[in-house]
MIDREN-492971 format. One record per residue (C-alpha): x, y, z. Coordinates in steps of 0.001 Angstrom, whole numbers, plus 500000, padded with zeros to 6 digits. Example, Ala and Ser with C-alpha at 12.3 -4.5 7.8 and 13.67 -1.06 7.14 Angstrom:
<pts>
512300495500507800;513670498940507140;
</pts>
This chain:
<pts>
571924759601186445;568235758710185917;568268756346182355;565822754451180636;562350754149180356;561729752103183069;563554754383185925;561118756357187377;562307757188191228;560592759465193692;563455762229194995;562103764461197474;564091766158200047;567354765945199019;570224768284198440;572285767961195385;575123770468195901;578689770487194998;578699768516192078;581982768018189624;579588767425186590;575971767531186179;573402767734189005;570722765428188086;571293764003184561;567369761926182731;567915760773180011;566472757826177204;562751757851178190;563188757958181434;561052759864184517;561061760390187930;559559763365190126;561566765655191939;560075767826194581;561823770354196875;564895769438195962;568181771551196661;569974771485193714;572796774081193798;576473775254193109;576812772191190201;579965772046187678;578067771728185073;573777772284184832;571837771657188009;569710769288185277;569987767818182206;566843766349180318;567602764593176720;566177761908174551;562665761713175374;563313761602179155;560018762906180619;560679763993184729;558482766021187118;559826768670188959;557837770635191944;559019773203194267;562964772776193367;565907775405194015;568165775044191013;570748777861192018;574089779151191436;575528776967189260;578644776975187301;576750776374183936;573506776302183080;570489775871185740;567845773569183607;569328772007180528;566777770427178073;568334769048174618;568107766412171856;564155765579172390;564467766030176065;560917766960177666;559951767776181556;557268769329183114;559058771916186161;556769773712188079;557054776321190885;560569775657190808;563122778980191925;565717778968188938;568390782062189646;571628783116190040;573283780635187307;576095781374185361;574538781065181956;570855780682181339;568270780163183777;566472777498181319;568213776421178130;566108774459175491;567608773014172610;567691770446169668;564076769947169757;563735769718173256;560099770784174340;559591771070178318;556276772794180245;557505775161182417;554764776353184592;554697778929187864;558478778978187915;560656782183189391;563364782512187037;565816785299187480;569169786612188046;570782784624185477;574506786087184605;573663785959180862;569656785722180372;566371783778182027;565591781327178977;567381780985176007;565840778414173302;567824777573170359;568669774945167740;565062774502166839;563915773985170260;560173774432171216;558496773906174691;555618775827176417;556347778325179530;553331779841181039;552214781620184360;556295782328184648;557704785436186801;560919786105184803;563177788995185760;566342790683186895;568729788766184320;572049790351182957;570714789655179203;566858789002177798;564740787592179789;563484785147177043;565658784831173708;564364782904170403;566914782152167423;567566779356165291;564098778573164287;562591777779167525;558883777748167926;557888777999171832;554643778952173197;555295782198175628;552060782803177809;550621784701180748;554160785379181740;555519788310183703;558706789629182241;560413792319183984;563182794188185232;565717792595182493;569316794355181790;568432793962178326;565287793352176587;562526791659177253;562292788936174723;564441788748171829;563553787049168881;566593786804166026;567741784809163138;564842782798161987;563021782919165394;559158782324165950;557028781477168682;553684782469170019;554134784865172355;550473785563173800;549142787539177030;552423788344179069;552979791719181071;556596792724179942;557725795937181551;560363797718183320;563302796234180692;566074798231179945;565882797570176323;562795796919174120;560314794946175467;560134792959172485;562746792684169759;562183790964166754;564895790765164101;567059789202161548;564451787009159042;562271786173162623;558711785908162228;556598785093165727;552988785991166541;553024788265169461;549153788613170833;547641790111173772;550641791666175462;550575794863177825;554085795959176668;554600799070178928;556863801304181371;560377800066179115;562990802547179595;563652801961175888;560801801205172977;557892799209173098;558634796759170238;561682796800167619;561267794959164400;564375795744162459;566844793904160399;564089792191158229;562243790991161005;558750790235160113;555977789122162701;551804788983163053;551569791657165821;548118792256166793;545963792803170053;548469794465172390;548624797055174650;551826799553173803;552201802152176621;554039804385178613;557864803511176953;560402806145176657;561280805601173064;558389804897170448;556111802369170950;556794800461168221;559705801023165939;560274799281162261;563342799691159921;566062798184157950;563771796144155535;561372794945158443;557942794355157174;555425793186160230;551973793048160420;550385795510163258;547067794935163692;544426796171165957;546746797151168890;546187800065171134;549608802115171177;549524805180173359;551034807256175898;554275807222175193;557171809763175286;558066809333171907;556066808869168770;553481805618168674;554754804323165799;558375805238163725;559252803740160129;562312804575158778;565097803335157051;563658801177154520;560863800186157290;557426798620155566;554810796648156643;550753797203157204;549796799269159824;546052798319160238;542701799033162653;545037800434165736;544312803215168143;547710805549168143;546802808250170893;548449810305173619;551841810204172371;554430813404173285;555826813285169369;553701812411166284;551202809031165938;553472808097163179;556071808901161289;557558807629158292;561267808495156614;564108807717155014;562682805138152093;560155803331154289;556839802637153002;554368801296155023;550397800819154301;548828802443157041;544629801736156730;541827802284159054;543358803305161999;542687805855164643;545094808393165125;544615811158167644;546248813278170667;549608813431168977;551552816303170565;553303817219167299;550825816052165043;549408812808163946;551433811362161068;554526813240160002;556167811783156233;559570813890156342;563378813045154657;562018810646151800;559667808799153235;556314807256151197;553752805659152678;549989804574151359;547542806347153529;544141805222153487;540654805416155687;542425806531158577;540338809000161300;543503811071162323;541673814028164946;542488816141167578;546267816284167534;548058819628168415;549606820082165097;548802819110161543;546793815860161099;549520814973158332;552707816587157947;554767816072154716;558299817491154658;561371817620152612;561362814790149283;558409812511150938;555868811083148697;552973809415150462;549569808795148825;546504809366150721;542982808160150261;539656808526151976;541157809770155316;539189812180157796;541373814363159097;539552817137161837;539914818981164689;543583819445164486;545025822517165967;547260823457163606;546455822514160183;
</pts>
């Protein structure tokens, strides 16, 4: 136990294994650096970090342990860098109660339930990160937590990528998240995060899921190559999607339905195997000044109820009808130049 603000020991070397409680335990104020340390098979979390206590980690192995691997709560802080965080029992990295670490260069992956999971109004920055292979998310957001997420790779995860639910927010800025299982970003229940930047690509489910009234400024990403749409939004969602480029997917580029809304503005849609966009099912969406083209079944299909304000959109060059409108759908539609289509 490190405590106080005057304890501030150098620990390098060592091998903290074996443990009946905590591995390394900083707390009120205190610091200390920590470099290539074993820290392994613990009771309870390889580290704990609370009450302002401020420690260094560099190059540690925080492995296998009962609990949690890195434990940051009640104002705890910490800067860990290059550390390998895997194989825990819980979380990789668990940040709560206003805790706000830097976690920097880390490996963290093969967590039995998730890589990082910040809750409780926890914040902290993680950048330059390698996060993959866990049995859950690799980053989840809830309880009104506001971290910075940047130039992280995400990857590989059982589930999604990150997952951002009940009240959730965060910037989550120029990361490569690919390969999950799930969507690559989730975003739901009342969460509202600005997601900026990303190449979201190669899921094996959607690109980005905004459901449950999720909200969210999503602009400036790169949406590609998922097996499910590229973006989906429904059950009373209503995000922002702004200037992304959403293409080459297997699906359609981007699905409303169910009561899905929003504003749907300046993006390229292209190259998808099923429409641009389409809208059912009581969503209504404004969907301005975008570019919507190579569509495989058309650009933007309104079918089984659904509305929709379409203006100064160039929808070209898609194999079916620029718009289709099917069965009890009333969109409006303004201004739009609609060409080249091959069917309609």
């Amino acid at each position: 136990c490190v405590k106080r603000t005057a304890a501030n020991p150098k620990v390098r070397h060592c091998t903290i294994t074996d443990c009946e409680n905590v591995g390394i335990y900083i707390t009120d104020g205190a610091q200390g650096q920590f470099e290539d340390c074993e820290i392994a098979r613990n009771s309870l979390a390889g580290v704990w970090v609370k009450n302002q206590a401020n420690p260094f980690f560099r190059r540690c192995h925080i492995h296998h342990g009962k609990d949690v691997g890195v434990f940051t709560f009640e104002y705890g802080m910490g800067y860990f860098e290059k550390c390998n965080i895997h194989s825990n029992r819980i979380s990789g990295i668990e940040v709560k109660n206003n805790a706000n670490p830097t976690v920097v260069r880390c490996e963290v992956h093969h967590g039995l339930t998730g890589g990082i999971y910040i809750h409780e109004k926890g914040r902290g920055r993680f950048m330059e990160n390698r996060i993959y292979s866990n049995a859950f998310a690799g980053i989840w957001i809830t309880g009104s937590s506001d971290p910075t997420i940047r130039k992280n790779e995400i990857y590989a995860g059982q589930q999604g990528g990150v997952y951002i639910f009940g009240d959730g927010r965060g910037l989550i800025e120029q990361n490569n998240i690919y390969g999950n299982a799930l969507a690559g970003i989730q975003i739901r229940t009342c969460s509202d995060p600005i997601v900026r930047l990303n190449k979201i690509h190669d899921g094996l489910h959607g690109g980005i899921y905004v459901h449950e009234k999720g909200k969210g400024l999503i602009e400036e990403n790169e949406v590609y190559g998922n097996t499910l749409a590229g973006i989906w939004v429904t059950t009373g969602s209503s995000p922002i999607l702004r200037k992304n480029r959403i293409h080459s997917g297997k699906q359609v580029g981007v699905y409303f339905y169910d009561n899905g809304h929003g504003l749907l503005e300046e993006n390229d849609i292209f190259n998808h195997l099923y429409s641009g966009v389409q809208i059912r099912t009581g969503s209504n969406p404004k969907i301005t000044r975008n570019r919507i083209w190579g569509g495989q079944n058309g650009g933007v299909l309104v079918y089984n109820g659904g509305l929709g304000m379409l203006e100064d959109n160039e929808i070209f060059d898609n194999a079916m009808a620029g718009v289709w409108i099917k069965t009890d759908s009333h969109p409006t539609l303004r201004r739009n130049k609609i060409y080249d289509g091959r069917d309609g």
